[in-house]
C-alpha positions in Angstrom: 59.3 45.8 37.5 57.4 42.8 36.5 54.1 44.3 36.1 55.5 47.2 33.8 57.6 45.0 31.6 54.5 42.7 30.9 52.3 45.7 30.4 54.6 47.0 27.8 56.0 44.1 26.1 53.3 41.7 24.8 55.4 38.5 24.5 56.6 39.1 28.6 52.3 39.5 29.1 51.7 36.4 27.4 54.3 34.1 29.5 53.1 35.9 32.5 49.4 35.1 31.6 50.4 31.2 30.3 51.9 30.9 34.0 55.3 30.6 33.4 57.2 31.7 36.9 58.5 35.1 35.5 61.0 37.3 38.0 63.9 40.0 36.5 67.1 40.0 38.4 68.5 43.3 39.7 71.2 42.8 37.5 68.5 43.0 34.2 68.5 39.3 33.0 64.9 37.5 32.5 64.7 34.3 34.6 61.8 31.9 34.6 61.8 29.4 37.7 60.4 26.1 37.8 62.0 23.9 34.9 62.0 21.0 35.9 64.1 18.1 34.3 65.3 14.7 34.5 68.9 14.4 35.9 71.0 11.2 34.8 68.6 8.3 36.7 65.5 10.4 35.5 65.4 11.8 38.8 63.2 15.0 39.1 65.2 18.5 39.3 64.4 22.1 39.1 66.2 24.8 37.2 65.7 28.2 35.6 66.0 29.7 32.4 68.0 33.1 32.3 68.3 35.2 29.6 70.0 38.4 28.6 67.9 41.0 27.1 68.5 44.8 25.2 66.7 47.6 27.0 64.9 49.7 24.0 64.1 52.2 26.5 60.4 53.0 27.8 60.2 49.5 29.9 60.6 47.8 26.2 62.9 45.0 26.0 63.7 42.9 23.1 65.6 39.6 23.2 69.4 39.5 22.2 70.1 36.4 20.6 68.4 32.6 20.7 71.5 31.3 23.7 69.8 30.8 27.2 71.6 29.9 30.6 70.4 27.2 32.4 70.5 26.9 36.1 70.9 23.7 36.9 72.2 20.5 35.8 72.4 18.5 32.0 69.0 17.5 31.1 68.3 14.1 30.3 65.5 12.1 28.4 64.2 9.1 29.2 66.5 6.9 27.4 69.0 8.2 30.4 71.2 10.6 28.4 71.8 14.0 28.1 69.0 15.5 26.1 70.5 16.2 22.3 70.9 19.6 20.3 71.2 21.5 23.0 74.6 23.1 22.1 75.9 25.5 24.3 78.3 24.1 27.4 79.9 24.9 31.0 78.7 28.3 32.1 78.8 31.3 35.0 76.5 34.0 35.2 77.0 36.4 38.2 73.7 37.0 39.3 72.4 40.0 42.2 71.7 38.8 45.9 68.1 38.7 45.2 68.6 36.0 43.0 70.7 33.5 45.1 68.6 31.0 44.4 69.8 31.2 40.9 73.5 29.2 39.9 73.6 29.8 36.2 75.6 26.2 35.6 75.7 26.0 31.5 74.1 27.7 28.6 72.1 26.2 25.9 72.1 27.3 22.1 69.0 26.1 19.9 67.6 28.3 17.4 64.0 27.0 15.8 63.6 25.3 12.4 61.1 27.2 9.8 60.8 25.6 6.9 63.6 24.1 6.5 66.0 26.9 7.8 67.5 28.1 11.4 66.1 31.1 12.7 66.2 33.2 15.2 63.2 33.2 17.6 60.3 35.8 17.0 60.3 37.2 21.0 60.5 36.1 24.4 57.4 34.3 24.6 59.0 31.6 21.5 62.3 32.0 22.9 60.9 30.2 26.4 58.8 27.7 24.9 61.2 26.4 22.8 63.4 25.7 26.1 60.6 24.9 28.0 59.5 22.5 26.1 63.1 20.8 25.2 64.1 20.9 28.9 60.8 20.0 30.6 58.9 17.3 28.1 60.7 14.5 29.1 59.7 15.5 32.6 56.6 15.7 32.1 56.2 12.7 30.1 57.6 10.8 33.2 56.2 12.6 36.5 52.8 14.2 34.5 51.7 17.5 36.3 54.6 17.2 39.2 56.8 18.6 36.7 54.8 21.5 34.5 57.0 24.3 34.6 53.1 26.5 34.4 53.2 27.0 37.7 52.2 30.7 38.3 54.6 31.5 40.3 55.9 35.7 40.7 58.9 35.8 41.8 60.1 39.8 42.2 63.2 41.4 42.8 63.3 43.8 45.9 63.9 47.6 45.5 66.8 47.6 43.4 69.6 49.6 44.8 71.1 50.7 41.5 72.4 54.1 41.1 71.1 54.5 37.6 68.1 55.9 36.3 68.2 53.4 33.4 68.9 49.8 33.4 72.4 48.8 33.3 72.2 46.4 30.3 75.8 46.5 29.5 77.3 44.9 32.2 74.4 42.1 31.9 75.5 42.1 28.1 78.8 41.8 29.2 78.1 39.3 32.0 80.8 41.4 34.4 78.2 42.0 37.2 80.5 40.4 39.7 83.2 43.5 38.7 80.4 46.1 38.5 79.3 45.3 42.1 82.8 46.0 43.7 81.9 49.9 43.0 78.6 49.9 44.8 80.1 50.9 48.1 82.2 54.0 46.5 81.7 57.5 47.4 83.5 59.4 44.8 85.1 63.3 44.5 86.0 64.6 41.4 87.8 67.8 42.8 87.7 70.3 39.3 84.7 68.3 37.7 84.1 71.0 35.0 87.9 71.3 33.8 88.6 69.6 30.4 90.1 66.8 32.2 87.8 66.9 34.9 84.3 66.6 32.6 85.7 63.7 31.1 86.5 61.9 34.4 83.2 62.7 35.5 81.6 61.2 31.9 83.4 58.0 32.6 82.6 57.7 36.5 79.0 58.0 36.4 79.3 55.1 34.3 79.9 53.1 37.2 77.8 51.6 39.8 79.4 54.0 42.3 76.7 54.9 45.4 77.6 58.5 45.2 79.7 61.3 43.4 80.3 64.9 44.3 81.6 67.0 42.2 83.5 70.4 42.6 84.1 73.2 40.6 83.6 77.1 41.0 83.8 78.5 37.5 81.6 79.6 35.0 80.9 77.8 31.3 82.0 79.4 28.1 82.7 78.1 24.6 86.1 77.4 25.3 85.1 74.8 28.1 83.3 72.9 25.0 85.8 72.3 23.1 87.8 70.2 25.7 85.1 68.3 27.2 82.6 65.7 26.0 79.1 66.1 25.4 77.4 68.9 23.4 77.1 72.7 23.5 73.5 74.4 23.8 74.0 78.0 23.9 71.7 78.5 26.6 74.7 76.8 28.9 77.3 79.6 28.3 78.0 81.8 31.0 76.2 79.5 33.7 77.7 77.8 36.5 80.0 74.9 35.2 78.4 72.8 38.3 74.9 73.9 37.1 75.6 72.6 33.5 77.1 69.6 34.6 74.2 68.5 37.0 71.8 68.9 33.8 73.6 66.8 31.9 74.6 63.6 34.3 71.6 64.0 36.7 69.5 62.0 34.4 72.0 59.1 34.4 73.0 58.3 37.8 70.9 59.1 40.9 73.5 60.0 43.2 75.4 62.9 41.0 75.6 66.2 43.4 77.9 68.9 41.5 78.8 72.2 43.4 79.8 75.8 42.6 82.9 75.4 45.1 86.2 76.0 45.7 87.6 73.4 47.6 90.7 74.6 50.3 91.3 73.4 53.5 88.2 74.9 55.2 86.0 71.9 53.4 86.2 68.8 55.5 82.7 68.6 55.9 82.4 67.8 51.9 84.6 65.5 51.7 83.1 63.3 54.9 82.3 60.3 53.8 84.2 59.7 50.7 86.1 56.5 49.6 88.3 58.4 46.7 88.7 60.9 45.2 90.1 62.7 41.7 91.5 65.8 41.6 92.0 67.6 38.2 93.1 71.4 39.0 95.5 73.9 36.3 97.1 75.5 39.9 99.9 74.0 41.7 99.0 76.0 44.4 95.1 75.1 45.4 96.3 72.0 44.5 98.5 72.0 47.3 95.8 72.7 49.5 93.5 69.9 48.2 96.6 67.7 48.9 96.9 68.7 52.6 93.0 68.1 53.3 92.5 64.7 51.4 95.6 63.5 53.0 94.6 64.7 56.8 91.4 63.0 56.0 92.8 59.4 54.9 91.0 59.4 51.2 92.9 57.7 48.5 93.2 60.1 45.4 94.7 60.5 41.7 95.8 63.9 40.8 95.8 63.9 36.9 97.5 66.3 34.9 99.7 67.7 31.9 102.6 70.1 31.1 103.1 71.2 27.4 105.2 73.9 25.7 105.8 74.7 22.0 109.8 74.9 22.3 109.6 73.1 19.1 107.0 75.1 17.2 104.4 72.2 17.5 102.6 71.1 20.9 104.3 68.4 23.0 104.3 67.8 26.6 103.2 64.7 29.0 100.3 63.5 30.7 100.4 62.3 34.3 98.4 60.3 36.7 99.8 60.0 40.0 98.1 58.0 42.7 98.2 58.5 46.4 96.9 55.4 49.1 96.3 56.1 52.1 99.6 55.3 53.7 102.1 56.4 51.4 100.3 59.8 50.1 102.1 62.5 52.3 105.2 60.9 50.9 104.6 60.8 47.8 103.5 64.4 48.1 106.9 65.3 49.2 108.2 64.0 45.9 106.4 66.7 43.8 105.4 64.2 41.2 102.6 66.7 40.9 102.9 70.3 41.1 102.1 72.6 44.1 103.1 75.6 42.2 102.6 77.8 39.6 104.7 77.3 36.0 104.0 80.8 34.0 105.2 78.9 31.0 103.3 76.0 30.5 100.8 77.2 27.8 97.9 74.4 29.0 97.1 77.2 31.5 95.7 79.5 28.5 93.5 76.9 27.3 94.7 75.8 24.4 92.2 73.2 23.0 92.6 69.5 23.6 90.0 67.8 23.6 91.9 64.2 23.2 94.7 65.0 25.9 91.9 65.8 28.3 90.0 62.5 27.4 93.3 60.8 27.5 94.3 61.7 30.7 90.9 60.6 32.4 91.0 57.2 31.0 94.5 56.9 32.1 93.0 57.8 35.3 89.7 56.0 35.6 91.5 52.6 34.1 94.0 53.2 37.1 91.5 53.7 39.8 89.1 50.3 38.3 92.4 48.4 39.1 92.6 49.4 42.6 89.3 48.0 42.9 89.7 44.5 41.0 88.1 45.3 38.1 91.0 45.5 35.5 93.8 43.3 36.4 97.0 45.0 38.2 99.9 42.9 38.0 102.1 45.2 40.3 101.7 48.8 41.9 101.8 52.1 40.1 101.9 55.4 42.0 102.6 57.6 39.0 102.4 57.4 35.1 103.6 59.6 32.1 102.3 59.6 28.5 104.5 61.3 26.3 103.0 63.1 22.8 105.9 63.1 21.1 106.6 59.1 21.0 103.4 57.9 22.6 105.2 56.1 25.0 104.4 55.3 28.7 106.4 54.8 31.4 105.3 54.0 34.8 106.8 54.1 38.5 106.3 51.4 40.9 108.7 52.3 43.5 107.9 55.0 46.6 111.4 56.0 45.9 
């Protein structure tokens, strides 16, 4: 990763070449090793510089702003106190396990002064030497060559595990890697990936640093599948396999996207083996009582999303659901029929009608819902099933098995 940053990005090339001790963290963040400082009884310490930076695609990379985090303690001069101008403050950075050597401590905030006037730095290569310099002089004034952070030193990450093809610079951006990482175990099944529901869960879930998804669905694509589901419409798509048209588009993203032309009944264990949760976004009450049956005999956790609507009032209206099933309380809950497991002739949603936002809705309902099982978004109690209404945009949520 090193070696194709620097050969792309000129200002990376010239702190590698100047000796800097350059290493990227799995997690995409720019770390330079080896700054050494003076603690509060001009002791000699070692830190690192960590920085955030914006992927321009093409192994590119631009700095985001002039801040900097700083693992290790509060600099001092040689007078004995903290070194001044440094802004910034108490910080945490969550940083990959091939970093660990790495406690991001504080964050520093110093932009250089051109004539006259703050400004933000040119590139990396005047972002670190700024630091550098501020950090390590008094350092070097005291211990000489002991403490010059030019120590050629390499430091690279091992093979990164990520499921992306691209780097994922909004969670470093964001500084949520400690939530991202709590999907990176997840084998996900998005039973009815190419519904209008279903396309949207999967657009949201391969988002996420999940190891796998496998998606299901049989039918074929056609211009009425495009206007409930994200993404664009190339006429070359229509009439080909909605798994086909799906793989094209999300392939690229995340490396461990399968999406098959399948029905899935009772007689598909062996697809499911493996899987830590699943979705399931059907239009039939009945193969969705089938889906129930198998994901339940198998132990996966699953949401069931879905919607009723009717025009009793000349306009649409209806509700959205999301109904979750753990482990040890799913064949009970399936015995409530908070989902359907049969067939209503008059809810119009099962001739296609176009809606676009209810599907997208309904997956984020769904996808919020499943990040707080996992600790990402905060859950302060248990929800098993949820309803949006249309008509007064109100939701109202069960927490009780009974």
């Amino acid at each position: 990763m090193l070696n194709a940053l620097a050969n792309r990005n000129p200002d990376i090339d010239q702190l590698v070449k100047k000796g800097y001790a350059i290493g990227f963290d799995e997690l995409h963040y720019l770390i330079v090793r080896d700054i050494f400082y003076l603690d509060n009884e001009r002791r000699l310490q070692t830190g690192a510089l960590v920085s955030k930076f914006v992927d321009a695609g093409n192994d590119q990379i631009h700095q985001q702003d002039h801040t900097i985090f700083f693992a290790g303690g509060v600099p001092h001069g040689l007078d004995g106190n903290p070194i001044p101008n440094l802004g910034g403050g108490h910080s945490a950075l969550a940083l990959s396990e091939s970093s660990k050597d790495v406690v991001v401590q504080r964050s520093f905030s110093n932009k250089p002064m051109r004539d006259g006037k703050l400004e933000d730095f040119k590139d990396f290569f005047e972002k670190i030497e700024s630091y550098a310099n501020i950090i390590c002089g008094p350092a070097i004034s005291l211990h000489g060559a002991k403490a010059n952070p030019l120590t050629f030193r390499t430091v690279e990450s091992g093979p990164s595990d990520s499921p992306f093809h691209f780097r994922d610079t909004l969670t470093s951006r964001a500084e949520i890697g400690d939530l991202t990482a709590k999907f990176k175990d997840d084998v996900i099944a998005i039973i009815g990936a190419g519904g209008g529901t279903g396309a949207y869960l999967l657009d949201f879930l391969t988002k996420i640093p999940a190891k796998d998804i496998r998606g299901f669905d049989p039918d074929l694509f056609y211009v009425h599948n495009a206007y409930r589901s994200p993404g664009r419409l190339n006429k070359e798509e229509l009439g080909k396999l909605k798994a086909e048209v799906y793989q094209a588009r999300y392939g690229g993203f995340h490396k461990g996207l399968s999406i098959k032309a399948k029905y899935i009944d009772a007689t598909c264990a062996d697809d499911l083996n493996g899987v830590t949760f699943a979705f399931v976004s059907v239009d039939k009450g009945a193969s969705r009582a089938g889906i129930f049956d198998l994901l339940i005999a198998k132990g996966i956790p699953f949401i069931d999303v879905g919607m009723g609507l009717d025009r009793k009032r000349g306009t649409i209206d209806g509700m959205l659901r999301v109904t979750y099933y753990p482990t040890d309380h799913a064949a009970e809950l399936r015995e409530r029929r908070l989902a359907p497991l049969v067939d209503d002739p008059d809810d119009i949603y099962q001739n296609n009608i176009q809606i676009g936002e209810l599907n997208a809705l309904n997956a984020c309902l769904a996808v919020i819902r499943f990040k707080q099982l996992r600790g990402f978004y905060l859950e302060e109690g248990p929800i098993y099933n949820l309803l949006f209404g249309i008509s007064d945009m109100k939701i109202v949520s069960e927490s009780k098995l009974t």
